[in-house]
C-alpha positions as CSV (number, residue, x, y, z in Angstrom):
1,X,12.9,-215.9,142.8
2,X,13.2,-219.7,141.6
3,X,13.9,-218.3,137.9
4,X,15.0,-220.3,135.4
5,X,17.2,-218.4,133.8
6,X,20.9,-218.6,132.2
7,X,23.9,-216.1,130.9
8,X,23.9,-217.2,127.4
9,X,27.5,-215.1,126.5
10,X,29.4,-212.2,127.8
11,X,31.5,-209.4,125.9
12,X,33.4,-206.4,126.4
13,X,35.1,-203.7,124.6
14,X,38.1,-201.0,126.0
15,X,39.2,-198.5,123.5
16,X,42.6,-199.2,121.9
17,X,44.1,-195.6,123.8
18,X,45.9,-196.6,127.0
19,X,46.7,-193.9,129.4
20,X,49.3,-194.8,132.3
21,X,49.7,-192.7,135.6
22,X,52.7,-191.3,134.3
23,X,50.7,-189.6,131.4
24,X,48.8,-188.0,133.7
25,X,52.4,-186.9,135.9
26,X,53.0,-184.9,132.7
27,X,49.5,-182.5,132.4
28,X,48.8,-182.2,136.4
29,X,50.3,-181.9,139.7
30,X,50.8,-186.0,140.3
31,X,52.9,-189.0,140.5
32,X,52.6,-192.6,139.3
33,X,53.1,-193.4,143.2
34,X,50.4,-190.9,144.0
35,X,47.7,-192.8,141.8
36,X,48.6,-196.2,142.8
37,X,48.7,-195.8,146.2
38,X,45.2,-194.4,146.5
39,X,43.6,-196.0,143.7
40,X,45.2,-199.5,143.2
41,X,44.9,-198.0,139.4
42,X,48.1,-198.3,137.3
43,X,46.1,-197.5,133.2
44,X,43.3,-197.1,131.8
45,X,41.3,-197.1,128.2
46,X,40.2,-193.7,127.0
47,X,38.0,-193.0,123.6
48,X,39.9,-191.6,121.2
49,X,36.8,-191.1,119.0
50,X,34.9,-193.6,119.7
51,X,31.4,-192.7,121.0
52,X,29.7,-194.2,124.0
53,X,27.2,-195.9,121.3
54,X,29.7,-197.5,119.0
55,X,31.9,-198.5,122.3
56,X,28.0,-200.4,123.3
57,X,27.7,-202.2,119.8
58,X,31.4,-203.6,119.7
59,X,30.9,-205.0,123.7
60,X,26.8,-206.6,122.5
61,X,28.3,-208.0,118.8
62,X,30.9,-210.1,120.8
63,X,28.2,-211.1,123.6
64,X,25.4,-212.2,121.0
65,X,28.5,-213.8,119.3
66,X,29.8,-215.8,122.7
67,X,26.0,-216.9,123.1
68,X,25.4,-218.4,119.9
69,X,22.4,-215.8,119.3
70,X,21.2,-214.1,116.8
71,X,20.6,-211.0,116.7
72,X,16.9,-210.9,115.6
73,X,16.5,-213.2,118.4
74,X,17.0,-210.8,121.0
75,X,13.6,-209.7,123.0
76,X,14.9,-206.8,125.0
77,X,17.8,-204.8,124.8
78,X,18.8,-202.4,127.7
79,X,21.7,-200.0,127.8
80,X,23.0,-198.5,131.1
81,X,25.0,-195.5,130.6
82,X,25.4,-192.1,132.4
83,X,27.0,-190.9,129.0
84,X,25.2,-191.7,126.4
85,X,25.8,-189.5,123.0
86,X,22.2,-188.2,122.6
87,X,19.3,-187.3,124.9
88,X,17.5,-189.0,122.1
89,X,17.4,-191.3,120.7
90,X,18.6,-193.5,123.8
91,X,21.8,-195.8,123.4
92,X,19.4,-198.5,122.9
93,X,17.5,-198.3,120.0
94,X,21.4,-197.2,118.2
95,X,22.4,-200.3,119.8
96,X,19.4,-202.4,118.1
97,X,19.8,-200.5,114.8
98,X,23.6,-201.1,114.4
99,X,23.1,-205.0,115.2
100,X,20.0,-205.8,113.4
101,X,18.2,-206.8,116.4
102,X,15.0,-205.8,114.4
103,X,12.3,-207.9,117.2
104,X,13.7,-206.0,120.6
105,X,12.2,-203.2,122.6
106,X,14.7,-200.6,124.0
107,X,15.4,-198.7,126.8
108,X,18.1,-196.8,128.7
109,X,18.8,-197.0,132.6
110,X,21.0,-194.5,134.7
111,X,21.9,-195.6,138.0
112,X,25.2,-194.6,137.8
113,X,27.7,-197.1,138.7
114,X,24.7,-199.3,139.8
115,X,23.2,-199.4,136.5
116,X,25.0,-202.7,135.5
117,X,23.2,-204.5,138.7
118,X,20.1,-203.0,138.4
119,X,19.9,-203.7,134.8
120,X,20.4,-207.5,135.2
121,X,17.8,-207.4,137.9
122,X,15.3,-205.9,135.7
123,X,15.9,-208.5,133.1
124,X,15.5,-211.2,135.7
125,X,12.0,-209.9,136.1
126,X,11.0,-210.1,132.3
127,X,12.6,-213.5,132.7
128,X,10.6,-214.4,135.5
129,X,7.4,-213.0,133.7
130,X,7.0,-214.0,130.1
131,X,8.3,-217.2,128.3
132,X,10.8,-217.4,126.0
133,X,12.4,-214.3,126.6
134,X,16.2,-213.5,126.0
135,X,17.9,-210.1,126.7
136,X,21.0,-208.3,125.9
137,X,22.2,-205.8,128.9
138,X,25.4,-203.6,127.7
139,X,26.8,-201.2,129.9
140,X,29.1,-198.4,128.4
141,X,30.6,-195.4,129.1
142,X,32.3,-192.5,128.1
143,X,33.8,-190.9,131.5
144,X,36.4,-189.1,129.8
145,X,34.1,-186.4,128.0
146,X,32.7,-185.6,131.6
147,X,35.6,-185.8,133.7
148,X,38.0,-182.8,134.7
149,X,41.5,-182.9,133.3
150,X,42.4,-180.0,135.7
151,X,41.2,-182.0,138.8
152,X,43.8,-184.3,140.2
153,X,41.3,-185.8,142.3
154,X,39.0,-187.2,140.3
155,X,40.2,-187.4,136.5
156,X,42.5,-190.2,137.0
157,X,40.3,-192.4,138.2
158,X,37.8,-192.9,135.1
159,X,37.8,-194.7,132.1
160,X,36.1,-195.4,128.8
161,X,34.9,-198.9,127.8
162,X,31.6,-201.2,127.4
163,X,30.4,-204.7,128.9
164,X,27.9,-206.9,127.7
165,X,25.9,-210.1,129.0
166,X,23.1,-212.0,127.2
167,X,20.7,-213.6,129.3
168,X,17.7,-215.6,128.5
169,X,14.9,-218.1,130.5
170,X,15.7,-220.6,127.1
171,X,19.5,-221.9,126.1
172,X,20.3,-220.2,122.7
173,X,18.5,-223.6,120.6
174,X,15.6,-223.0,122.2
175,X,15.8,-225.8,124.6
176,X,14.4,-225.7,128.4
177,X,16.5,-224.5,131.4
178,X,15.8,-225.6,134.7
179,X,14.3,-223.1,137.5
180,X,16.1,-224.8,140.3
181,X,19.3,-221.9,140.4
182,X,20.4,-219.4,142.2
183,X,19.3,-216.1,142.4
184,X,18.3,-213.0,144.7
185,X,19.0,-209.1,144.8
186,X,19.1,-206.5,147.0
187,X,18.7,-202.7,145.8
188,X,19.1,-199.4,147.8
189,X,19.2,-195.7,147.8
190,X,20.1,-192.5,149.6
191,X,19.1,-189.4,147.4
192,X,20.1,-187.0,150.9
193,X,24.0,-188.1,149.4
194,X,23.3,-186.9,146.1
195,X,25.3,-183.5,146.2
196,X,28.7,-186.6,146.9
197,X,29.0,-187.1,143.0
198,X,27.3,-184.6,140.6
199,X,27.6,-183.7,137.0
200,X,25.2,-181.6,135.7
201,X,22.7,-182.0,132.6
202,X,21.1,-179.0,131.7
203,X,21.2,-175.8,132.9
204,X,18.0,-174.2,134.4
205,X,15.5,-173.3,130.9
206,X,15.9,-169.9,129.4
207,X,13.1,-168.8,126.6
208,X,11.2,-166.1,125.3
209,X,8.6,-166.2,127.7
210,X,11.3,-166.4,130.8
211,X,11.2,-163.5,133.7
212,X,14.0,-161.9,133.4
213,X,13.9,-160.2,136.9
214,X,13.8,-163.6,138.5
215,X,16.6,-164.5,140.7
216,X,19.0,-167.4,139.8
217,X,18.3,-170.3,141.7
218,X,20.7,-171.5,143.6
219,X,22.3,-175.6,142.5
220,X,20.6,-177.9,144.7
221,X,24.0,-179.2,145.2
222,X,26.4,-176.4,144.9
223,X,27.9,-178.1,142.2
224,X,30.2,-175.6,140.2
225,X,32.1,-177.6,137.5
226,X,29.6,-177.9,134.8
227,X,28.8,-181.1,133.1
228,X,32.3,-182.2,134.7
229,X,32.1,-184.4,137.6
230,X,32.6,-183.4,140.7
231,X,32.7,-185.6,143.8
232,X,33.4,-185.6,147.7
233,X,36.0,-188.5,147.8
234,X,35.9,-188.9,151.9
235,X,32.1,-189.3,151.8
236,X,32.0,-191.1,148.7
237,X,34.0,-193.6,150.7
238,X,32.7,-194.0,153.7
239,X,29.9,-195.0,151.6
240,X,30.7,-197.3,149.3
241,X,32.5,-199.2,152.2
242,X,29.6,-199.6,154.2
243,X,27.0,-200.0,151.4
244,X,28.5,-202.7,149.2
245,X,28.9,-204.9,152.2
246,X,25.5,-204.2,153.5
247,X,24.2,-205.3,150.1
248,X,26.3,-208.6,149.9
249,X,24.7,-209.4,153.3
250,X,21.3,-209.1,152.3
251,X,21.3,-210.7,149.3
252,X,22.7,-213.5,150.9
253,X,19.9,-213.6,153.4
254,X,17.5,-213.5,151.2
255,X,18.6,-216.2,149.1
256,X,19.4,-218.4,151.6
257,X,23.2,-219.0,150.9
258,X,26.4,-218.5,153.3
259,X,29.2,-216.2,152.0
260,X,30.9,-219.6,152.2
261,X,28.7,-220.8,149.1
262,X,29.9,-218.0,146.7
263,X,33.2,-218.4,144.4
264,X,33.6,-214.7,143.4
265,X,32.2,-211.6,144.2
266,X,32.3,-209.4,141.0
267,X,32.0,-205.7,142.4
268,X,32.0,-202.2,141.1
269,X,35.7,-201.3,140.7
270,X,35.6,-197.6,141.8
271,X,38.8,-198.0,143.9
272,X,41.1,-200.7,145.1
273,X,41.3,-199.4,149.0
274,X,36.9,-199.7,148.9
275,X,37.7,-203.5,147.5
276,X,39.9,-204.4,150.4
277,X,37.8,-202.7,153.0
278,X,34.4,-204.4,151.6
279,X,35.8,-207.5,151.9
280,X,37.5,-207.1,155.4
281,X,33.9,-206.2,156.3
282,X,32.8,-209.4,155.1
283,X,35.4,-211.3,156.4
284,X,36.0,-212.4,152.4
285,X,38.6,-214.1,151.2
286,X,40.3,-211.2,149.3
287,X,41.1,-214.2,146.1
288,X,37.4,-213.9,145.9
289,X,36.8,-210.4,145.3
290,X,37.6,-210.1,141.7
291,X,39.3,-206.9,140.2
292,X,40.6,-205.5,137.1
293,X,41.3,-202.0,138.4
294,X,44.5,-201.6,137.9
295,X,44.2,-202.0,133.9
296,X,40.5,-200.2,133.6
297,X,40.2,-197.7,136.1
298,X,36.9,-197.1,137.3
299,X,34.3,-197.6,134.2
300,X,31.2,-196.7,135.9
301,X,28.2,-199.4,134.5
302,X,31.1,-200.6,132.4
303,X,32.8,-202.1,135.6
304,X,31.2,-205.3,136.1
305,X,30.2,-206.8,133.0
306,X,34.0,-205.8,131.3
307,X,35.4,-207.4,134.9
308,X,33.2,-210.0,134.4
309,X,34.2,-210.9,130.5
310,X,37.8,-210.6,131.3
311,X,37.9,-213.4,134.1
312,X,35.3,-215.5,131.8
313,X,37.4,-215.5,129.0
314,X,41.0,-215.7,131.4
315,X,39.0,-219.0,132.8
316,X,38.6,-218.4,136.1
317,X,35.1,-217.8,136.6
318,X,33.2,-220.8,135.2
319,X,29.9,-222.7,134.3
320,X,28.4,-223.4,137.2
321,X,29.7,-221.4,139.8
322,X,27.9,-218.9,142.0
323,X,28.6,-215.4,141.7
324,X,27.6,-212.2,143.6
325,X,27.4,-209.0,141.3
326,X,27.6,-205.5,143.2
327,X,27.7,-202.3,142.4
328,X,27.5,-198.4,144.3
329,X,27.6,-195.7,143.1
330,X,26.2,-191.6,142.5
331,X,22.4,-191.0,143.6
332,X,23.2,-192.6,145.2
333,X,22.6,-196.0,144.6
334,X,23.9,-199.7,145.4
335,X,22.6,-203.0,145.3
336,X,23.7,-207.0,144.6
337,X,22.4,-209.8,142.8
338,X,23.2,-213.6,143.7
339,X,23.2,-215.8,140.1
340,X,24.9,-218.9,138.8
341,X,27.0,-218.1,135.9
């Protein structure tokens, strides 16, 4: 889409609780060695109080702030989250009272750790669809009230934190941008992988009107741990390693560049061994695949705007350059997007 379109300001938030792999040495069967050889991850930011909402506000105040926006200047606001604190309202409209954003409509999207990508495409659309539009996309999550202390496997790869991006078809005075930039996407899905990564919702409805000689019903997934996650690592892998690269591909196709035009790719960072295999696939230079792993662990949504932020702000990525956002995750899901930051 010839879009003009341009990422006013970025912001992120991590929780001020930092767990290291030795911490987790001392509640379950592991070892600082264990972690980091498997995961690349060394720490990583857990609420300690903090709610998935407030974690969202904290990541869009410094965006709007890094933007030069106001807040009732904001058109849209969409939250991705797979933990959000209520059913309802959604994170959204919190996120619009707690910042004042009094003129923006609001809605929630869960695509796991695709949300991110999928979010920022959606926005493109609006972009592409109404003048003068600007948006404000925060991804946060709260792994750690859904992940499973006892389970070696899988609780030492999450954490807690919230990313933030404000884009808009207008700079932040009002002024024109120009449509000639960057930009394409790519989106997939395979819901016959869903039972790979579950974490259950709701249980099946019980009421005064239920039968009570009807049978249980079996989970479509034989998932067993609750609202805790539960995931098939191998699978999960295998995946993610031929998926992201897939999507890198395409989007490149379709917007007409050569891998050899991008500076960075800014990926989902689930785990540092899917990182290095993506971009052996690609034949990447492995400087251009951008992670933050090691510090974060694997934030879900969160990943790519808070990876994103951090490299911003440490001055590496800059104006101008041309990015490739990508994400994978449970669904399960995965896309790209091309873009000029």
């Amino acid at each position: 889409m010839n879009i003009p379109y341009k990422i006013l300001g970025n912001g992120s938030y991590l929780p001020e609780l930092t767990v290291d792999n030795e911490m987790y040495a001392q509640i379950i069967d592991t070892s600082d060695e264990w972690i980091t050889t498997r995961t690349g991850i060394s720490r990583r930011h857990l609420c300690d109080g903090e709610t998935t909402s407030e974690m969202a506000v904290k990541a869009g105040a410094k965006a709007l702030e890094d933007a030069g926006v106001l807040p009732e200047n904001i058109d849209i606001i969409i939250v991705t989250t797979l933990t959000p604190d209520y059913t309802t309202p959604n994170t959204a409209c919190i996120v619009q009272a707690d910042l004042k954003a009094v003129n923006a409509f609001c809605f929630d999207l869960n695509a796991a750790c695709t949300g991110f990508i999928q979010a920022f495409d959606v926005a493109m659309h609006y972009l592409n669809a109404t003048e003068p539009v600007t948006v404000l996309i925060v991804s946060a999550e709260s792994l750690s009230k859904i992940a499973d202390f006892t389970d070696r496997r899988t609780c030492v790869l999450f954490g807690d934190g919230a990313g933030a991006v404000v884009v808009s078809n207008r700079e932040a005075n009002g002024a024109d941008i120009a449509p000639a930039r960057v930009y394409s996407s790519f989106f997939g899905a395979d819901g016959t992988g869903g039972g790979y990564m579950t974490g259950k919702a709701f249980e099946v409805a019980v009421h005064p009107f239920s039968d009570s000689d009807q049978s249980a019903r079996a989970d479509r997934f034989g998932h067993e741990t609750g609202i805790y996650l539960s995931m098939k690592g191998p699978e999960v892998y295998k995946f993610a390693t031929t998926a992201m690269p897939s999507a890198v591909e395409k989007v490149l196709e379709r917007a007409k560049i050569n891998l050899t035009d991008i500076d960075y790719v800014v990926p989902h960072q689930a785990n540092d061994r899917i990182l290095q295999a993506a971009a052996k696939r690609l034949g990447l230079d492995p400087e251009k695949m951008l992670s933050n792993i090691a510090e974060t662990g694997n934030t879900s949504s969160a990943s790519v705007p808070i990876c994103l932020d951090q490299y911003v702000r440490s001055g590496l990525i800059q104006r101008g350059q041309t990015l490739i956002l990508t994400g994978f995750g449970g669904g399960l899901t995965y896309g790209a997007c091309a873009c000029i930051f």
